[in-house]
N, C-alpha and C positions, 0 to 999 in steps of 0.2 A: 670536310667531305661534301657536305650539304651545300655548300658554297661553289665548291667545282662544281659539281653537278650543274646549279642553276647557272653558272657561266656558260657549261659548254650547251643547255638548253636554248637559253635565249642567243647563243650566238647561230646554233642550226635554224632557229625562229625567223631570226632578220636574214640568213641568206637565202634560205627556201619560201620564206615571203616574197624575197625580190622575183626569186624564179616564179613561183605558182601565182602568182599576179600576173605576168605576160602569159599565162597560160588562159587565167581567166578573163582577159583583155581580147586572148583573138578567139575564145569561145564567145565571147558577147559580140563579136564581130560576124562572125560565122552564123550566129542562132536569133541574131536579133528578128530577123525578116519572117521565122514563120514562128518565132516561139516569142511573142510581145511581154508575155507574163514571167518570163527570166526563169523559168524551171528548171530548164538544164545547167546555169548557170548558178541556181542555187543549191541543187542538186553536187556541182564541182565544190562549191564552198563547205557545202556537209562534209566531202570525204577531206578538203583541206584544214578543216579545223579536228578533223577526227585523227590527223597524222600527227599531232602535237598532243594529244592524250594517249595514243598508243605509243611512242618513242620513250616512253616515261614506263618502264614496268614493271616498277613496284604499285603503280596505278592499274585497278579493275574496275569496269563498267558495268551493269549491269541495266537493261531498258526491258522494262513491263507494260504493255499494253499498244505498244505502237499503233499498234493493227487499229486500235480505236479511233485514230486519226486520218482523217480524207485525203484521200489523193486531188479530191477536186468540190469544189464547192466551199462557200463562206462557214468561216469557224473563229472563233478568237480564241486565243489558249495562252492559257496565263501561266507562270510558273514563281516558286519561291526561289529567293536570290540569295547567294551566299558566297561567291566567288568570281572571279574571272575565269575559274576551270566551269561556272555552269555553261559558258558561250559553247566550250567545245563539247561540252556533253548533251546539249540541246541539240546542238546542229546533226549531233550520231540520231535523232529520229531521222532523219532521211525521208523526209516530208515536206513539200512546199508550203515556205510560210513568208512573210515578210517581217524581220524584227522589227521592235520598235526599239530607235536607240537613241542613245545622246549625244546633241549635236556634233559636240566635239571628237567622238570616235569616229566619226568621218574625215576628219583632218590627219589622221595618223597614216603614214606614209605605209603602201602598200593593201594591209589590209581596209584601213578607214576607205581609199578608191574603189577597193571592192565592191565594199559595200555601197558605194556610191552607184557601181556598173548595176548593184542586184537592185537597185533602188528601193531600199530598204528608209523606212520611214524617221525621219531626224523631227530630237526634240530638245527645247534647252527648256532645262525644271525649272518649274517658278515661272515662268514667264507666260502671262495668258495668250498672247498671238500665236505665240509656238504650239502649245499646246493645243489651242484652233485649230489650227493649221494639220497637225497631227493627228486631229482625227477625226478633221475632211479626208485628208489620204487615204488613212484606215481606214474607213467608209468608203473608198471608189476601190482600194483592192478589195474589199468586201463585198462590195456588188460586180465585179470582176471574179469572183468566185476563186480568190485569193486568201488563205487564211491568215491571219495578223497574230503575231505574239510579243506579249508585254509582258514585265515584272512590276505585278501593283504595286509591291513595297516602294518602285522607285528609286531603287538604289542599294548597293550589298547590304546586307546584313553586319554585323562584325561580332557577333557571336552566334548564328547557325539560329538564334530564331526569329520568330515571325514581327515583323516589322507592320503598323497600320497598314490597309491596302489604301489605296486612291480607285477612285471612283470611275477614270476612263475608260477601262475595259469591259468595266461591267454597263458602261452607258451605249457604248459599241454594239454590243449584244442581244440589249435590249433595242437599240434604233434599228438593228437587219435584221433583229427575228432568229438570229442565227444560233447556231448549238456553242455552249464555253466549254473547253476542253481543261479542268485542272490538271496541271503535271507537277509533280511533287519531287524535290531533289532531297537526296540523304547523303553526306560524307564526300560532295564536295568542297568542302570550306575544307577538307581536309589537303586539298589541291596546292592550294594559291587563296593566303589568308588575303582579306580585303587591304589592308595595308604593308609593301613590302614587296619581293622581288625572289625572294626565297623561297623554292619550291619545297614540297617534302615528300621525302622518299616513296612513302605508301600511302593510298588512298581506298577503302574501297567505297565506291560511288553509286549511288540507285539512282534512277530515275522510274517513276510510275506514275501510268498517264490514267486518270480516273476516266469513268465513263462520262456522259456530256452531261451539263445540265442545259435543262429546257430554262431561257431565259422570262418566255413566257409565262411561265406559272407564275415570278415576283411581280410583285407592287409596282418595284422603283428597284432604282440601283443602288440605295445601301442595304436593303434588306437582300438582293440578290449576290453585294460583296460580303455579307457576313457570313451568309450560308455559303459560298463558297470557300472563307478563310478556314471557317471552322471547320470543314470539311477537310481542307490542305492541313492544319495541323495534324487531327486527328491521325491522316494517313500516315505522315512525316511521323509522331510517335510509332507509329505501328512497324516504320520501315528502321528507323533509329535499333528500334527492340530486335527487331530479326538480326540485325549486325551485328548487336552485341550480344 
């Protein structure tokens, strides 16, 4: 049963991608001239990745703190990783931001273009030019009063916890002066494990968005990544407990 299910999933995936890509192709067409900073086109991408979590409903959502998050002005906002369900659960804040992703999710037909139209920031791990490169970007949408979000872990989880951060987002932060938003996920791994194609039937999902920290008060950027980790666990226990 679990098996039907993800077949007739991912087969509504690939034809409703083909469609809501030409939708998001003559919206970038239509909004480019006065909207430079792709808002209402990421905007469309929010409710398109939120139709692929609500078609699922044995899956429940839950978002705490949105409101904490700008409509406008430079922010970085990091979140913990644990699935390919966090893409569509992040994108339900319904707040302009630009992901940071890997390079190679740009190549995937349909959505990777998308992403390509929101110009959304590519990066291939390991490699330092890329990563250069990544966050010169991130620094012009930042000064562009665009907000940037990255997964410090760098890559899923495969068992729901915290993986080492990487030091980008917090060195981001600290170069604009600008506010880090933690957002903390709970009982998405329960989605779409990191390896595999099988969905499962129920999830219930949290996300909560901490209040900002001032990147100013740290030293440097590992003392401002640690006090943010350890912040993101603590919450991430706090949200685990309420579930169960």
């Amino acid at each position: 049963m679990r098996r039907f299910h993800s077949v007739l999933f991912w087969s509504f995936f690939a034809v409703s991608s083909a469609l809501l890509f030409l939708v998001a192709l003559t919206l970038f067409l239509v909004t480019w001239p006065f909207d430079r900073n792709g808002r209402l086109l990421h905007l469309f991408s929010c409710a398109w990745a939120q139709l692929y979590f609500w078609v699922n409903p044995g899956w429940r959502l839950r978002i705490e703190g949105r409101e904490r998050l700008p409509w406008r002005g430079p922010a970085v906002l990091v979140a913990n990783h644990q699935s390919l369900g966090d893409i569509l659960v992040l994108f339900g804040l319904y707040r302009p931001f630009k992901w940071v992703s890997k390079a190679s999710n740009f190549k995937l037909p349909f959505l990777g273009w998308n992403m390509y139209l929101n110009r959304y920031v590519r990066l291939v791990r390991g490699d330092k030019e890329s990563i250069a490169k990544m966050m010169a970007a991130s620094e012009r949408w930042l000064e562009r009063g665009v907000p940037v979000l990255l997964f410090p872990e760098g890559t899923r989880s495969p068992d729901n916890q915290f993986l080492p951060f990487k030091d980008g987002a917090f060195r981001l932060a600290l170069s604009q002066g600008c506010p880090l938003f933690p957002i903390v996920l709970s009982g998405i791994g329960d989605t779409l494990p990191k390896h595999g194609l099988l969905l499962k039937f129920r999830a219930h999902c949290r996300v909560r968005v901490l209040p900002p920290v001032d990147p100013r008060a740290f030293p440097d950027a590992a003392t401002l990544r640690e006090h943010v980790r350890d912040l993101m666990i603590a919450e991430k226990a706090r949200l685990d407990a309420e579930v169960a």
